[in-house]
C-alpha positions in Angstrom: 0.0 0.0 0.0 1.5 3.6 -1.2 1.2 7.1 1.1 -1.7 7.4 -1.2 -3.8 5.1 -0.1 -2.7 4.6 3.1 -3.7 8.2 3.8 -7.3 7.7 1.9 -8.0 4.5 3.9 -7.0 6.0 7.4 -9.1 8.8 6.5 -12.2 6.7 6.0 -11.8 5.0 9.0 -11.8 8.1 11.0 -15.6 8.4 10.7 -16.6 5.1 11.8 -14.1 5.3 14.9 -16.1 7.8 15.9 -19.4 6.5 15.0 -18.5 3.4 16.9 -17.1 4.8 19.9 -20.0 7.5 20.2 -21.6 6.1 23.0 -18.8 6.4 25.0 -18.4 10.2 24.5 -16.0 10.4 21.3 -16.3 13.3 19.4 -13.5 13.1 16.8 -10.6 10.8 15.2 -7.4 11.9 13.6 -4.6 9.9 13.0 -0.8 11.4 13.3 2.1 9.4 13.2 4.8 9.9 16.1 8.1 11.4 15.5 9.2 8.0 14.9 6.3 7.3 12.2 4.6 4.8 14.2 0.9 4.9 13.4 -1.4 7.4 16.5 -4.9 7.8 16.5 -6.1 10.4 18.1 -9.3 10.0 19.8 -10.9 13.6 21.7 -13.8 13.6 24.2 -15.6 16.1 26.5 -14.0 16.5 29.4 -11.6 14.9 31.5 -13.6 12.4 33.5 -14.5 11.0 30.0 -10.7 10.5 28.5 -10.1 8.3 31.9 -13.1 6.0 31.2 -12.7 5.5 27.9 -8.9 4.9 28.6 -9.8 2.2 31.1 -12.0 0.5 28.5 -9.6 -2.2 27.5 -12.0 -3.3 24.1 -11.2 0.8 22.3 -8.4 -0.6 21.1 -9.1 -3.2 19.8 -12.1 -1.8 18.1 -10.3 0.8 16.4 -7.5 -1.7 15.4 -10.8 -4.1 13.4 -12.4 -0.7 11.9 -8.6 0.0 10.3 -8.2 -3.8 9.1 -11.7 -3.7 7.7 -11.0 -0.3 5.7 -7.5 -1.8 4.4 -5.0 -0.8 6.4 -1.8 -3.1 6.4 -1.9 -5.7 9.5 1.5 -4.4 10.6 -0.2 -0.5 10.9 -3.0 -1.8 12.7 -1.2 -4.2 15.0 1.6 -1.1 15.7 -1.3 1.5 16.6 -1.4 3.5 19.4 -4.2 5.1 20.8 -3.9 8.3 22.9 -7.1 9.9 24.2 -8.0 13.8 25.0 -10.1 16.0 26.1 -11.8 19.5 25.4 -11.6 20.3 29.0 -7.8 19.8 28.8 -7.0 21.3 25.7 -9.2 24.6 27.0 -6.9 24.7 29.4 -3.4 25.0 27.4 -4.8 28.1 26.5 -5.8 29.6 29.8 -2.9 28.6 31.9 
Protein backbone atom coordinates (compact mmCIF):
# COMPACT_ATOMS: atom_id res chain seq x y z
CA UNK A 1 0.00 0.00 0.00
CA UNK A 2 1.48 3.57 -1.24
CA UNK A 3 1.19 7.13 1.09
CA UNK A 4 -1.72 7.42 -1.18
CA UNK A 5 -3.78 5.05 -0.06
CA UNK A 6 -2.67 4.57 3.09
CA UNK A 7 -3.72 8.16 3.79
CA UNK A 8 -7.35 7.73 1.93
CA UNK A 9 -8.01 4.53 3.89
CA UNK A 10 -6.97 5.97 7.39
CA UNK A 11 -9.15 8.77 6.48
CA UNK A 12 -12.23 6.70 5.99
CA UNK A 13 -11.85 4.95 8.97
CA UNK A 14 -11.84 8.11 10.97
CA UNK A 15 -15.56 8.45 10.66
CA UNK A 16 -16.57 5.12 11.76
CA UNK A 17 -14.13 5.27 14.95
CA UNK A 18 -16.06 7.82 15.91
CA UNK A 19 -19.44 6.55 14.96
CA UNK A 20 -18.53 3.43 16.89
CA UNK A 21 -17.11 4.80 19.88
CA UNK A 22 -19.96 7.54 20.15
CA UNK A 23 -21.55 6.11 22.97
CA UNK A 24 -18.79 6.42 24.98
CA UNK A 25 -18.43 10.22 24.52
CA UNK A 26 -16.00 10.40 21.32
CA UNK A 27 -16.31 13.33 19.41
CA UNK A 28 -13.52 13.07 16.82
CA UNK A 29 -10.60 10.84 15.25
CA UNK A 30 -7.42 11.92 13.61
CA UNK A 31 -4.59 9.89 12.98
CA UNK A 32 -0.80 11.38 13.33
CA UNK A 33 2.08 9.38 13.16
CA UNK A 34 4.79 9.93 16.11
CA UNK A 35 8.11 11.37 15.55
CA UNK A 36 9.15 7.95 14.93
CA UNK A 37 6.25 7.30 12.21
CA UNK A 38 4.58 4.76 14.22
CA UNK A 39 0.93 4.86 13.38
CA UNK A 40 -1.36 7.36 16.49
CA UNK A 41 -4.86 7.80 16.52
CA UNK A 42 -6.11 10.44 18.09
CA UNK A 43 -9.32 9.97 19.82
CA UNK A 44 -10.88 13.57 21.67
CA UNK A 45 -13.79 13.59 24.15
CA UNK A 46 -15.56 16.09 26.48
CA UNK A 47 -13.95 16.54 29.43
CA UNK A 48 -11.58 14.88 31.49
CA UNK A 49 -13.57 12.40 33.50
CA UNK A 50 -14.54 10.98 29.96
CA UNK A 51 -10.71 10.48 28.45
CA UNK A 52 -10.11 8.27 31.87
CA UNK A 53 -13.08 6.02 31.25
CA UNK A 54 -12.69 5.53 27.90
CA UNK A 55 -8.88 4.93 28.65
CA UNK A 56 -9.83 2.16 31.13
CA UNK A 57 -12.00 0.54 28.53
CA UNK A 58 -9.59 -2.20 27.47
CA UNK A 59 -12.00 -3.26 24.09
CA UNK A 60 -11.21 0.80 22.31
CA UNK A 61 -8.39 -0.56 21.08
CA UNK A 62 -9.15 -3.23 19.79
CA UNK A 63 -12.13 -1.82 18.12
CA UNK A 64 -10.28 0.80 16.42
CA UNK A 65 -7.49 -1.68 15.37
CA UNK A 66 -10.82 -4.15 13.45
CA UNK A 67 -12.44 -0.72 11.90
CA UNK A 68 -8.57 0.00 10.33
CA UNK A 69 -8.24 -3.77 9.14
CA UNK A 70 -11.71 -3.65 7.72
CA UNK A 71 -10.99 -0.29 5.71
CA UNK A 72 -7.51 -1.85 4.39
CA UNK A 73 -4.99 -0.82 6.44
CA UNK A 74 -1.78 -3.10 6.36
CA UNK A 75 -1.88 -5.67 9.49
CA UNK A 76 1.49 -4.35 10.59
CA UNK A 77 -0.18 -0.49 10.94
CA UNK A 78 -3.02 -1.84 12.74
CA UNK A 79 -1.24 -4.16 15.05
CA UNK A 80 1.65 -1.13 15.74
CA UNK A 81 -1.25 1.49 16.57
CA UNK A 82 -1.41 3.54 19.35
CA UNK A 83 -4.22 5.11 20.80
CA UNK A 84 -3.95 8.32 22.90
CA UNK A 85 -7.05 9.95 24.17
CA UNK A 86 -7.95 13.82 24.95
CA UNK A 87 -10.12 16.00 26.06
CA UNK A 88 -11.82 19.52 25.36
CA UNK A 89 -11.56 20.27 29.00
CA UNK A 90 -7.77 19.82 28.83
CA UNK A 91 -7.04 21.35 25.67
CA UNK A 92 -9.17 24.58 27.01
CA UNK A 93 -6.93 24.75 29.39
CA UNK A 94 -3.40 25.02 27.43
CA UNK A 95 -4.77 28.12 26.47
CA UNK A 96 -5.82 29.56 29.78
CA UNK A 97 -2.91 28.60 31.89
Amino acid sequence: MDEHQLKRSVDAAMLPVVVSLGAVGVLEAHWLPDRRGDPVVWIRVQDEASRVAVESYSWVLPQVQAILARLGLPPTQVLTLRLEVTSGEAEDRLFTE
